[in-house]
C-alpha positions as CSV (number, residue, x, y, z in Angstrom):
1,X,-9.6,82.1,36.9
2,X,-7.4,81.4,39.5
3,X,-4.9,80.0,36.8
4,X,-4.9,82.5,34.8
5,X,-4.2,85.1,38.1
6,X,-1.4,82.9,39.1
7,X,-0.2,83.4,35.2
8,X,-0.5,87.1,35.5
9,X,1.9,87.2,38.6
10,X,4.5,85.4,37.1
11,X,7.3,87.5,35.5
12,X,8.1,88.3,32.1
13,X,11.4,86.5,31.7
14,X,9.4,83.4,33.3
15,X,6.5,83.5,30.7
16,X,9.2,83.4,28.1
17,X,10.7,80.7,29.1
18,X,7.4,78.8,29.6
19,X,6.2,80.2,26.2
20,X,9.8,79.0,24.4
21,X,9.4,75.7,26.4
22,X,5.8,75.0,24.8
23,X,6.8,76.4,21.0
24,X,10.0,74.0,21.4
25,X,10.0,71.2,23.2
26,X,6.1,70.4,22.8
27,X,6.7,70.6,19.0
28,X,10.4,68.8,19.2
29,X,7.9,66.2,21.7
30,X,5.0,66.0,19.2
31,X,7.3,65.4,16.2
32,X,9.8,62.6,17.4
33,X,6.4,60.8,18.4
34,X,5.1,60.9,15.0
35,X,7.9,59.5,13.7
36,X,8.9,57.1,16.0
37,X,5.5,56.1,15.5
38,X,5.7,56.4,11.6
39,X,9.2,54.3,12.0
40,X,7.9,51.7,14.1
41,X,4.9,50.8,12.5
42,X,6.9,50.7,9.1
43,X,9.9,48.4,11.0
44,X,6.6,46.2,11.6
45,X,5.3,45.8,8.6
46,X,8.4,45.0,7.4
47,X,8.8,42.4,10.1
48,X,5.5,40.9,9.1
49,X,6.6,40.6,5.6
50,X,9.6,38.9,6.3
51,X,8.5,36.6,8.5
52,X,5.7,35.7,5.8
53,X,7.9,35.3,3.5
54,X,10.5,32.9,5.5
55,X,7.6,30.9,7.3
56,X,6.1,30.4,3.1
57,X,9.7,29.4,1.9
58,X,10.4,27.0,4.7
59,X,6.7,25.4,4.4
60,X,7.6,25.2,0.4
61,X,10.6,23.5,1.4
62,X,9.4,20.9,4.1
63,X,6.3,19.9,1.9
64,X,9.0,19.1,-0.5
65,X,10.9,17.4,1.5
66,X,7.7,15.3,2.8
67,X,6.9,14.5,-1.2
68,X,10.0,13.0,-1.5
69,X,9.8,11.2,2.0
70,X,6.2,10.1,0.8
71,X,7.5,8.8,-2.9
72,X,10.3,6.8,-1.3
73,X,8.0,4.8,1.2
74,X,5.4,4.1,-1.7
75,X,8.7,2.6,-4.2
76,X,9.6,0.3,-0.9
77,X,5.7,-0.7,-0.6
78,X,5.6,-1.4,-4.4
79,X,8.7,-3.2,-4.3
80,X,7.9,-6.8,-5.3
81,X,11.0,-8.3,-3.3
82,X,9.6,-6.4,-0.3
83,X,6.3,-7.5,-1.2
84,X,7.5,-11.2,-1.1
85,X,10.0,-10.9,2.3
86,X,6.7,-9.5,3.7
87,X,4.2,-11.8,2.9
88,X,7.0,-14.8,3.7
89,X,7.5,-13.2,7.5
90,X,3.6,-12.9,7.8
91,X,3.2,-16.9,7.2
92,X,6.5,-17.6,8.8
93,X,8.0,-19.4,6.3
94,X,12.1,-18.8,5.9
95,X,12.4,-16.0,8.2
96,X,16.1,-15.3,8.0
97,X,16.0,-15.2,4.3
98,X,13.1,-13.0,4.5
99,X,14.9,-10.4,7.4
100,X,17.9,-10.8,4.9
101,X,15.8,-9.3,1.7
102,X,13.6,-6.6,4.2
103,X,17.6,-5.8,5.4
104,X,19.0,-5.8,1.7
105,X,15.8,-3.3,0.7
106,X,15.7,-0.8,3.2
107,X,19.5,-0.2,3.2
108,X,19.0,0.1,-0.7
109,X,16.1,2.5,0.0
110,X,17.5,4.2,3.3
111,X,20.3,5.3,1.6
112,X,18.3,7.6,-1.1
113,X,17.4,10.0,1.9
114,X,20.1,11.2,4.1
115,X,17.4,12.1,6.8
116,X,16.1,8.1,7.0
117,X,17.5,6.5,9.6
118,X,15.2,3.3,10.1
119,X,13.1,1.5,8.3
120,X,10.3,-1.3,10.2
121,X,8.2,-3.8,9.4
122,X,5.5,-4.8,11.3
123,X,2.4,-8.0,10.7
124,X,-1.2,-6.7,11.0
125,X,-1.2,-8.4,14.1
126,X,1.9,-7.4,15.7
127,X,3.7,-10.0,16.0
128,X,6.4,-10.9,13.6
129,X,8.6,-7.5,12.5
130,X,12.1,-6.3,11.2
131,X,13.7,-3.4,12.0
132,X,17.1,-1.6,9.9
133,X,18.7,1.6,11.7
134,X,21.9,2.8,10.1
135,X,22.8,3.9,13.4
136,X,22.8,0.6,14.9
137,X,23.7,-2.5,12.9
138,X,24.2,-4.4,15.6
139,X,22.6,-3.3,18.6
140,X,18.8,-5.5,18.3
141,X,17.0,-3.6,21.1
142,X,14.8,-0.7,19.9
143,X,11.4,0.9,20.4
144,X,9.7,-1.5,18.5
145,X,10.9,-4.3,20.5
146,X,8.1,-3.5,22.9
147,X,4.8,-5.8,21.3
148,X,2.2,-3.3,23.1
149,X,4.1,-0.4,21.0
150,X,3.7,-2.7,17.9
151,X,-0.1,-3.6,18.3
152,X,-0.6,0.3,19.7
153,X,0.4,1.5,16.2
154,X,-1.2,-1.2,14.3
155,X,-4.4,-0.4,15.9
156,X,-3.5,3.4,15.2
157,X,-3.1,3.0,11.2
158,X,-6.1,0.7,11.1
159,X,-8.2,3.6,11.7
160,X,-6.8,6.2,10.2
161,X,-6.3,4.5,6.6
162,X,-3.4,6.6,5.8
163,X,0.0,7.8,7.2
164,X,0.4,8.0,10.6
165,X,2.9,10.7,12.0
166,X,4.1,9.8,15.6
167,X,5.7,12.1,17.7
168,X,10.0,12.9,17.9
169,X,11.5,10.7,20.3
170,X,14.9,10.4,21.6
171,X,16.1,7.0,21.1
172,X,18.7,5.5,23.3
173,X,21.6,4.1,21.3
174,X,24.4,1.8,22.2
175,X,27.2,3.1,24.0
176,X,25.1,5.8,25.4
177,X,24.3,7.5,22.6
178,X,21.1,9.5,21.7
179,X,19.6,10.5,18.6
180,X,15.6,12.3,18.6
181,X,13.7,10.4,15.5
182,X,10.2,10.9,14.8
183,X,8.3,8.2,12.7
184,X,6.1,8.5,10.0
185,X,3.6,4.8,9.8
186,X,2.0,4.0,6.6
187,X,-0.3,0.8,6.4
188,X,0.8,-2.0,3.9
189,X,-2.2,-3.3,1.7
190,X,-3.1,-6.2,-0.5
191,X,-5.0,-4.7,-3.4
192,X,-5.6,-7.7,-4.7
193,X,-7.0,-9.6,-1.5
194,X,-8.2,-6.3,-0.1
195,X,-6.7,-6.9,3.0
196,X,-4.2,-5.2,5.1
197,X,-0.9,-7.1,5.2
198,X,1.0,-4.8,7.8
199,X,2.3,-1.3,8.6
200,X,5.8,-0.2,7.6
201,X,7.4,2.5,9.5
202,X,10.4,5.3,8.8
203,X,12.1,6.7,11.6
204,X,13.3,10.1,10.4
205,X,15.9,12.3,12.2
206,X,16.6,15.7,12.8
207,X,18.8,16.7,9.8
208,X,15.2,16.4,8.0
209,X,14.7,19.5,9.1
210,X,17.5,21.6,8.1
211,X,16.0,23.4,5.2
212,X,14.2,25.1,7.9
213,X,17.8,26.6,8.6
214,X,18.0,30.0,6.2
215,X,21.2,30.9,7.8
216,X,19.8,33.0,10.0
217,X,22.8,35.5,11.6
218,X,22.8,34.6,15.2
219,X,23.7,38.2,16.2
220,X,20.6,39.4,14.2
221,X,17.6,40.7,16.2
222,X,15.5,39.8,12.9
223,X,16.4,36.5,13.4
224,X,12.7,34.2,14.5
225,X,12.6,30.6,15.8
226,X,10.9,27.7,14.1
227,X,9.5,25.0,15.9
228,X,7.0,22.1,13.9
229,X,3.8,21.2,16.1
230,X,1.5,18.5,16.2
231,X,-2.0,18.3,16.5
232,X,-2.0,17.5,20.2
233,X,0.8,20.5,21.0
234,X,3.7,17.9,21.3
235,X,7.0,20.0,19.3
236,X,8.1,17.6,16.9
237,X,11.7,19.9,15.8
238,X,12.7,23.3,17.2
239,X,16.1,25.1,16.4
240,X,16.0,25.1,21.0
241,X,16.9,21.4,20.8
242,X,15.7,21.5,24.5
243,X,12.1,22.2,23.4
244,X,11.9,19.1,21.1
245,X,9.5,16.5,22.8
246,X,7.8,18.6,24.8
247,X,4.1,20.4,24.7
248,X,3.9,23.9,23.3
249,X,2.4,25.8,25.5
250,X,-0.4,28.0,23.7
251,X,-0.8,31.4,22.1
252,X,-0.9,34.8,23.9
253,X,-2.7,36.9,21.1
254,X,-2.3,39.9,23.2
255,X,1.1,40.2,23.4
256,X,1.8,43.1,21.7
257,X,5.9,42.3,21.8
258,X,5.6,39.0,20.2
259,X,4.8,38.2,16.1
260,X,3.8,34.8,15.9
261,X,2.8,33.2,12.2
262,X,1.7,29.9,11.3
263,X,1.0,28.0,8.6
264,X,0.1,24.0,7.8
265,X,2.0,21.3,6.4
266,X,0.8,19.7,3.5
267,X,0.4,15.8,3.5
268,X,1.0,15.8,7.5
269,X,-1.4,16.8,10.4
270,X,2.1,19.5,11.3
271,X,2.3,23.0,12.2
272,X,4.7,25.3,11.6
273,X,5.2,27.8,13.6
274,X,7.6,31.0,13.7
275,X,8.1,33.2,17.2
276,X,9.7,36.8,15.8
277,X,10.2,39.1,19.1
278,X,9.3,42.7,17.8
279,X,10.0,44.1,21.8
280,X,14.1,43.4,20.2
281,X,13.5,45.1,17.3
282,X,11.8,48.1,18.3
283,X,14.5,48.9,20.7
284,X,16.9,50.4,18.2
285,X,13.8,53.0,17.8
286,X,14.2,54.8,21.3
287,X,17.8,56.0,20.7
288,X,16.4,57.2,17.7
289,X,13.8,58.8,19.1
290,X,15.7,60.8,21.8
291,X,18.2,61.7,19.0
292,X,15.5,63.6,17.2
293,X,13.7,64.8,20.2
294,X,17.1,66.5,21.6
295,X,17.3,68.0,17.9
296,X,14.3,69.4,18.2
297,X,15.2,71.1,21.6
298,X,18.2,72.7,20.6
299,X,17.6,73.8,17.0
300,X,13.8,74.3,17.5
301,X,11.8,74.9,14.1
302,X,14.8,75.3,11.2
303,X,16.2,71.7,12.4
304,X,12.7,70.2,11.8
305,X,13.4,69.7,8.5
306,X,16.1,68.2,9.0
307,X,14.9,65.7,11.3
308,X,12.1,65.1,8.3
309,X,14.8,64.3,6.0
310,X,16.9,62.1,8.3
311,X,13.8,59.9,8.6
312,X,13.6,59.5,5.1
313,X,17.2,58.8,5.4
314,X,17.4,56.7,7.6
315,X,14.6,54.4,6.6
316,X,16.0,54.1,2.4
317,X,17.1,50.7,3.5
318,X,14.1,49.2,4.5
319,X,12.4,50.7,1.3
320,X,14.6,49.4,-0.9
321,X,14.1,46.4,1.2
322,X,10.5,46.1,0.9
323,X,10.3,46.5,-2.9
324,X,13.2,43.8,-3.0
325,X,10.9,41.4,-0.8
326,X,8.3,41.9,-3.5
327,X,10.7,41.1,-6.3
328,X,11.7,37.2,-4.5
329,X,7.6,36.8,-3.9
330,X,7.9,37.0,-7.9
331,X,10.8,34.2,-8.1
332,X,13.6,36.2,-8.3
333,X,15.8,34.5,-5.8
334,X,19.8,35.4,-5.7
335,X,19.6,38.8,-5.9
336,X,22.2,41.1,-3.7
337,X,21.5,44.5,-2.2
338,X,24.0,47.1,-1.2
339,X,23.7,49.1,1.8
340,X,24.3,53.0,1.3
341,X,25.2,53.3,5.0
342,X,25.7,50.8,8.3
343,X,22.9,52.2,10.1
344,X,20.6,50.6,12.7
345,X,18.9,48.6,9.8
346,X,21.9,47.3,8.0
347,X,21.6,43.8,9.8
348,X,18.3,43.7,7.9
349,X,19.9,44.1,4.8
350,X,22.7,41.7,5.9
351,X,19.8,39.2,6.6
352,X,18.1,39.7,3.5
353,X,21.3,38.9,1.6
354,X,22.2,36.1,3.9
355,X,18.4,34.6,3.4
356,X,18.7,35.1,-0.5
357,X,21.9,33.0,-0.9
358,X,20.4,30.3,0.8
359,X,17.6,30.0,-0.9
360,X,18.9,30.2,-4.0
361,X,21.5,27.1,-3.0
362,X,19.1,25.3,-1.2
363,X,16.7,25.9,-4.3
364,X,19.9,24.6,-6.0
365,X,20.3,21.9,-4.2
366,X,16.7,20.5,-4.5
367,X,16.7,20.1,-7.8
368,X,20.2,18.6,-7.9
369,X,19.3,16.0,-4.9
370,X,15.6,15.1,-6.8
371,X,17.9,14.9,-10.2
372,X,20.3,12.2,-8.3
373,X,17.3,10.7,-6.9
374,X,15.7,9.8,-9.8
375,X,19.0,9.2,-11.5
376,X,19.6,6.3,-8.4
377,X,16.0,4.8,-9.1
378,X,17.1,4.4,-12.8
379,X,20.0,3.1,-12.3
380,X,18.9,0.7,-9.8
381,X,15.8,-0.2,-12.0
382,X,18.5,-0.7,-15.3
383,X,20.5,-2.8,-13.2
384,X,17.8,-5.0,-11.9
385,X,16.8,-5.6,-15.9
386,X,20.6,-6.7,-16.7
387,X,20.5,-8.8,-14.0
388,X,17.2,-10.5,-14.9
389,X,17.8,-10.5,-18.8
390,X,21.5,-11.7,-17.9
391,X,20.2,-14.9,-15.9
392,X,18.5,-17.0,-19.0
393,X,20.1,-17.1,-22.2
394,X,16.9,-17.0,-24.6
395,X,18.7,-19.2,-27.2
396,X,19.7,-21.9,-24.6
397,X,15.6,-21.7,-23.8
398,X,14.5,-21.8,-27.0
399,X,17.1,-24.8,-27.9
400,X,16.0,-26.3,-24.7
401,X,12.6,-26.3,-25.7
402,X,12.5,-27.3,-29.3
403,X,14.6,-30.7,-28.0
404,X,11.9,-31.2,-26.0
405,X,9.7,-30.9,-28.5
406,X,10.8,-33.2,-30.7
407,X,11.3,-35.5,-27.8
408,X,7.6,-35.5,-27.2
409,X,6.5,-36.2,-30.9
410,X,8.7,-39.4,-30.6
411,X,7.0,-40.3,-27.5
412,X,3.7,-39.7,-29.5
413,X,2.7,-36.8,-26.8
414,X,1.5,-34.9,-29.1
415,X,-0.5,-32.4,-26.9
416,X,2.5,-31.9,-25.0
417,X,4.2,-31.0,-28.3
418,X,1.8,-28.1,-28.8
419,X,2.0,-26.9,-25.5
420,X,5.7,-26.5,-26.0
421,X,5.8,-25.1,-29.3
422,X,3.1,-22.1,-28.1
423,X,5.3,-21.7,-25.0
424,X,8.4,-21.1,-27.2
425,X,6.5,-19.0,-29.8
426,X,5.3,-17.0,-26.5
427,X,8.4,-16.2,-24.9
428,X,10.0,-15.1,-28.4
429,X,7.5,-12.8,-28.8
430,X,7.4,-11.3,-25.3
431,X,11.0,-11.3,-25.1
432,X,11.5,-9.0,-28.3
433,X,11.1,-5.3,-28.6
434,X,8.6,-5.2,-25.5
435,X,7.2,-1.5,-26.4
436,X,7.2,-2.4,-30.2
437,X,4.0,-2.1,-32.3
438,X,2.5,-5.2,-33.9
439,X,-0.5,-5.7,-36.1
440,X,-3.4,-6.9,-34.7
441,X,-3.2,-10.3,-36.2
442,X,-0.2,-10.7,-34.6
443,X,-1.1,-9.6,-31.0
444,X,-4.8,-12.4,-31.9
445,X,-2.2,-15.2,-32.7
446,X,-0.1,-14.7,-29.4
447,X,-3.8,-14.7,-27.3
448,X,-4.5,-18.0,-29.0
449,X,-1.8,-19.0,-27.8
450,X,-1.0,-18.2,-24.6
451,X,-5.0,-18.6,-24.0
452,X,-4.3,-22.4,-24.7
453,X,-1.5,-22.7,-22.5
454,X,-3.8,-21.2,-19.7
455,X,-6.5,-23.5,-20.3
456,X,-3.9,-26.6,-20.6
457,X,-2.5,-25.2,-17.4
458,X,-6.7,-25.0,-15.7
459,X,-6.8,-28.1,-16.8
460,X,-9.4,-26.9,-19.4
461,X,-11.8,-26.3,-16.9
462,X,-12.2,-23.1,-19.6
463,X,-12.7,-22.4,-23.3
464,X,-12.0,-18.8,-24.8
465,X,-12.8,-17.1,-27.5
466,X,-11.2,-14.4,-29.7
467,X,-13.4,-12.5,-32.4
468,X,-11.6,-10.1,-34.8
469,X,-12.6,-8.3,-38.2
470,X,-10.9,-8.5,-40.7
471,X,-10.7,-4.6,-41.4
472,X,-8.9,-4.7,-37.8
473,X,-6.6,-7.0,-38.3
474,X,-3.4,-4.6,-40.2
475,X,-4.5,-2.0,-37.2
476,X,-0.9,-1.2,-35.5
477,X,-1.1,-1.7,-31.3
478,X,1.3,-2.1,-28.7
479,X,2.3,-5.6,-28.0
480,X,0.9,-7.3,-25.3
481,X,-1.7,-4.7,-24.2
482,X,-4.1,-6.7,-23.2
483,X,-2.0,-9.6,-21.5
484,X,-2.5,-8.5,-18.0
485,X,-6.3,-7.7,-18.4
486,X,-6.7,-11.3,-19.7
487,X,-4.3,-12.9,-17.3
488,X,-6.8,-11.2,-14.2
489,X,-9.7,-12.9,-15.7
490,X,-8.1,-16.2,-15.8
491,X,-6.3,-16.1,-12.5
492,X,-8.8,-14.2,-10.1
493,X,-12.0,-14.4,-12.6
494,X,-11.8,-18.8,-13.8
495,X,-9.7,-20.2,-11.2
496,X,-12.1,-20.7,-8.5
497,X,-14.6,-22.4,-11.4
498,X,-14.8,-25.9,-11.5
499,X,-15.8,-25.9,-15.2
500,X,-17.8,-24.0,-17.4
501,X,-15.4,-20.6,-17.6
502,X,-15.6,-18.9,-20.5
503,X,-13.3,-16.1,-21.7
504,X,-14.3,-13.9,-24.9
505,X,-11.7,-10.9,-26.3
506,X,-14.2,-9.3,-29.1
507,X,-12.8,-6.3,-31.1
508,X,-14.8,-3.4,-33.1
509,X,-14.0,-0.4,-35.0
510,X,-15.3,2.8,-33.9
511,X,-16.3,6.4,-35.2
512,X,-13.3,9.0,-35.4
513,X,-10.2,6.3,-36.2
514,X,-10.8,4.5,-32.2
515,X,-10.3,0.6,-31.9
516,X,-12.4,-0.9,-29.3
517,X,-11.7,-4.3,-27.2
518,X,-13.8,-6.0,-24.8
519,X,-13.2,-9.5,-22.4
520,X,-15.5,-10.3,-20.5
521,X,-15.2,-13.7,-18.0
522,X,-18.0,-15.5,-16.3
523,X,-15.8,-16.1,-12.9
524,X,-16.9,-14.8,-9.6
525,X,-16.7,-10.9,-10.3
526,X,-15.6,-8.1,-8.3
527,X,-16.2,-6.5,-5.0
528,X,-18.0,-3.1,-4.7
529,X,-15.1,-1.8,-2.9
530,X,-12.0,-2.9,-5.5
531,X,-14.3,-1.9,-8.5
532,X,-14.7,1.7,-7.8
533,X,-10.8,1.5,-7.0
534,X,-9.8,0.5,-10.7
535,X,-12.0,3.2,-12.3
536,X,-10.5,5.6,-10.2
537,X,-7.6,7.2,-12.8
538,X,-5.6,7.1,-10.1
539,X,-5.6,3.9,-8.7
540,X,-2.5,2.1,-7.1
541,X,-2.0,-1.2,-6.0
542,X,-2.7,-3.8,-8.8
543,X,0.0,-4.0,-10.9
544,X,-1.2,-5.4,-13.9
545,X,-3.9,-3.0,-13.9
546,X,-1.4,-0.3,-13.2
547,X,0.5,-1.2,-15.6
548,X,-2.1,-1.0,-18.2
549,X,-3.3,2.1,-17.3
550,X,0.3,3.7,-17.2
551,X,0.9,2.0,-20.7
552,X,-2.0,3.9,-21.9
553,X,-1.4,6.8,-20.8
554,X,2.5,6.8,-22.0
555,X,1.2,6.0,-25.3
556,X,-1.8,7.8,-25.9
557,X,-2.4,10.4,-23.2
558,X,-5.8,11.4,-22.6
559,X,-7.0,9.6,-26.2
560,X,-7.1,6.3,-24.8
561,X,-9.4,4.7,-21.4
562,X,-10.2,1.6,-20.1
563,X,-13.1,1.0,-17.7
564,X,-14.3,-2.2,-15.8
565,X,-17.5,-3.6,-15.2
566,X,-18.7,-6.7,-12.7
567,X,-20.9,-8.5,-10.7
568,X,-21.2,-11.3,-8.7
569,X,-23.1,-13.6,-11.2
570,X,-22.1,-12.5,-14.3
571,X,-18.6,-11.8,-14.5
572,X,-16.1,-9.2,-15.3
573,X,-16.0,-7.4,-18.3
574,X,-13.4,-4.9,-19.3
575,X,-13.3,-2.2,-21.8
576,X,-10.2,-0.6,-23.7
577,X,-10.6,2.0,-26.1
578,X,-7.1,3.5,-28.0
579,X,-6.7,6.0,-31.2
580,X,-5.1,4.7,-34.3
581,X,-3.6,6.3,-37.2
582,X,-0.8,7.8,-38.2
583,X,-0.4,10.8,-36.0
584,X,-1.0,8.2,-33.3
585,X,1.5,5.8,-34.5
586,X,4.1,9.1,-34.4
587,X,3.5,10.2,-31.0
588,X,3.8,6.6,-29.6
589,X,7.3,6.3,-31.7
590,X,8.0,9.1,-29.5
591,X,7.1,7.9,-26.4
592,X,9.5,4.6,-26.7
593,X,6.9,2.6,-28.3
């Protein structure tokens, strides 16, 4: 009541100013909120989706990256020269020549990754190690130079069984220099001894991480920062270089200002983690919203519309943006889009642009480095087969040999005259059209053969056996399928016998056009632990087995298996079950058989 009296007292001109304050500037008030509102909460959802979509391209990218990091330490592991310098360092025999092979390697390796910049060996127990940096090839003292490091790390990968990441470190260079390097540990294992021979270690630099780059305009307020994040908070990269080292400090989920998105690295324990500050970006909303609330004022009601239809206006970019956005989440990377007017969201739509490009050349780029990388690997492996075949003429051998031969029969060593004959007939036949197809009489007398060299070589401390049907013998297989399943038996199965070994290699003829072969030893068997690894279908390590399985399933894909079967008093046996026929015959023709 006493409200409404003071009202009542007030003069006319008074009331019509109050009552054309409240119809205009309450309405022009009411309506600039909602769509400020409307505007910002669209401007964040279109935040949110861009930032998805970044943080999801960049992960894309770095678990790329880490594949290819991954596939070039396992090539070094599998190395066989590597293998050899290793196990030479670890007794301590030649230890020059073996730092000069490890040296010879990792440069070949180093160089098939522009990020690697060292490469380590380290024993199991921490003692002997070699280390190549391609920033310093002379400088000898680095981080691994400290033994409680070394045994620290060994101790670390001993637990873990698999790849170790350690955190970025800045190393201190000759001259002064720096460089950060973090290091990714892998242990070394002996499949065939079970045993762990070592740890080999890649120090990777900063350049790694330059796919998370996407050319971000640095005058952009869409523009977010990266940073990569261990599991204990340490930043292992972030675009502030000043940050890198150090602990993250956590999450405020209740800041309102501040988007942050994260998402987990593939084969690594890493986060990646983008900061996007919305406070920036909604600030080109209050000029706006002053704009349409002095609008309102002055042209009350008839300008409402207007401000409506500026909204829509004004936010045609960021629609066209946001249907654009879906069209790259479908693979359509490239793609341009032209602004109809420089407004306050063109810098989104020069970011978009911006972001496209890159994506599509660093999708580009990818492919082109993975093509020259495999094309390197090729190359290399071609090279090393020149090399090899170019080192032993086979006719000098096969001369050598038959004057040898004939030597012996006038000496009356007649046994010796056998043994050289099968040798010759052996390396002729493995020589020749390795991937060829053969019948399998063929592939029985080349066993026999090489079988009696073996037990010549045992000092026939086994006999062997070799049962094939007839109806089996004009069946075409691969040459030499079975060599490396037969050479196991004899060399980890018989060798540790005295006497008694006993090798069998029985064939049979299955349902549905299958050919089944089975050799079985009576040697010492094997462990629990290494069984369950060769019937895994994709078990590493071996490589005879390895090669048999990959043989197999070049040839015959899926048709074919081979499974093994031991124990500690009865042996090994191993099964090996392929298609034949003509369709199968075709499809290994096409395979390079």
């Amino acid at each position: 009541m006493p409200i409404q009296k003071k009202f009542h007292k007030i003069s006319w001109t008074r009331r019509m100013i109050i009552a054309l304050i409240v119809a205009t500037v309450m309405p022009a008030v009411i309506i600039s909120s909602i769509i400020f509102n409307v505007a910002a909460k669209n401007l964040e959802k279109q935040a949110y989706e861009l930032t998805d979509y970044k943080i999801t391209q960049r992960v894309r990218f770095l678990e790329l990256d880490l594949r290819q990091v991954f596939d070039l330490i396992y090539q070094t592991v599998v190395d066989p020269a590597v293998a050899g310098a290793m196990d030479s360092l670890n007794r301590g025999r030649e230890p020059v020549e073996s730092k000069t092979t490890l040296r010879s390697k990792f440069i070949s390796y180093g160089q098939m990754l522009e990020a690697v910049q060292s490469m380590t060996y380290i024993d199991n127990q921490g003692e002997n190690y070699y280390t190549y940096e391609k920033f310093n090839s002379v400088y000898d003292n680095n981080m691994w130079s400290d033994k409680k490091r070394r045994l620290g790390l060994c101790s670390q990968t001993k637990e873990s069984e698999s790849a170790v990441f350690l955190p970025t470190i800045q190393e201190e260079l000759a001259g002064g220099r720096q460089i950060d390097l973090f290091y990714i540990a892998i242990p070394v294992q002996d499949y065939v001894a079970d045993s762990n021979v070592g740890v080999l270690v890649m120090g990777i630099g900063m350049e790694f991480f330059q796919n998370l780059d996407t050319g971000d305009d640095e005058e952009s307020q869409w523009n977010d920062m990266v940073e990569v994040i261990d599991p204990r908070g340490r930043i292992i990269y972030s675009q502030e270089k000043d940050r890198i080292g150090k602990i993250s400090e956590g999450i405020d989920k209740s800041d309102k200002n501040q988007l942050i998105k994260e998402n987990q690295i593939e084969k690594s324990n890493w986060t990646l983690r983008s900061y996007v500050n919305l406070k920036e970006i909604k600030q080109n909303l209050y000029g706006f919203r002053q704009v349409t609330i002095l609008i309102g004022i002055i042209f009350i009601v008839p300008f409402v519309a207007v401000v409506w239809a500026l909204s829509k206006y004004f936010t045609r970019n960021l629609s066209m943006l946001s249907m654009n956005l879906k069209k790259i989440g479908e693979g359509q990377v490239g793609m341009q889009l032209d602004a109809t007017i420089e407004d306050e969201f063109y810098p989104v739509i020069q970011q978009f642009n911006q972001m496209s490009k890159s994506i599509e050349r660093l999708i580009k780029r990818l492919k082109r480095e993975r093509a020259q990388t495999e094309e390197a690997v090729t190359r290399q492996k071609q090279a090393e087969l020149r090399a090899l075949e170019s080192q032993i003429n086979p006719h000098f051998l096969y001369n050598t040999l038959d004057s040898i031969n004939w030597r012996a029969i006038e000496n009356e060593e007649y046994e010796i005259s056998e043994m050289i004959s099968c040798l010759a007939d052996l390396l002729r036949y493995s020589i020749t059209d390795i991937d060829g197809m053969v019948q399998v009489r063929e592939e029985k007398q080349w066993l026999n053969k090489y079988l009696f060299l073996q037990q010549k070589r045992f000092s026939d401390k086994f006999t062997f056996i070799i049962r094939i049907p007839e109806e089996a013998e004009d069946i075409l297989i691969h040459k030499m399928l079975l060599q490396p399943i037969i050479e196991n038996c004899v060399v980890h199965g018989i060798n540790e016998m005295k006497k008694d070994g006993k090798i069998t290699v029985e064939a049979t003829m299955e349902e549905g056009n299958r050919l089944r072969f089975v050799i079985k030893d009576n040697g010492k068997g094997i462990g629990e632990t290494t069984l369950a690894r060769l019937n895994r279908k994709d078990s590493k390590g071996d490589i005879g087995t390895d090669n048999v399985r990959a043989r197999l399933e070049s040839y015959y894909g899926g048709d074919a298996f081979i499974r093994y079967y031991s124990s500690k008093t009865s042996g090994t046996v191993v099964t090996v079950e392929i298609p034949y026929g003509d369709e199968v015959y075709a499809k290994s023709s096409d395979c390079g058989g």
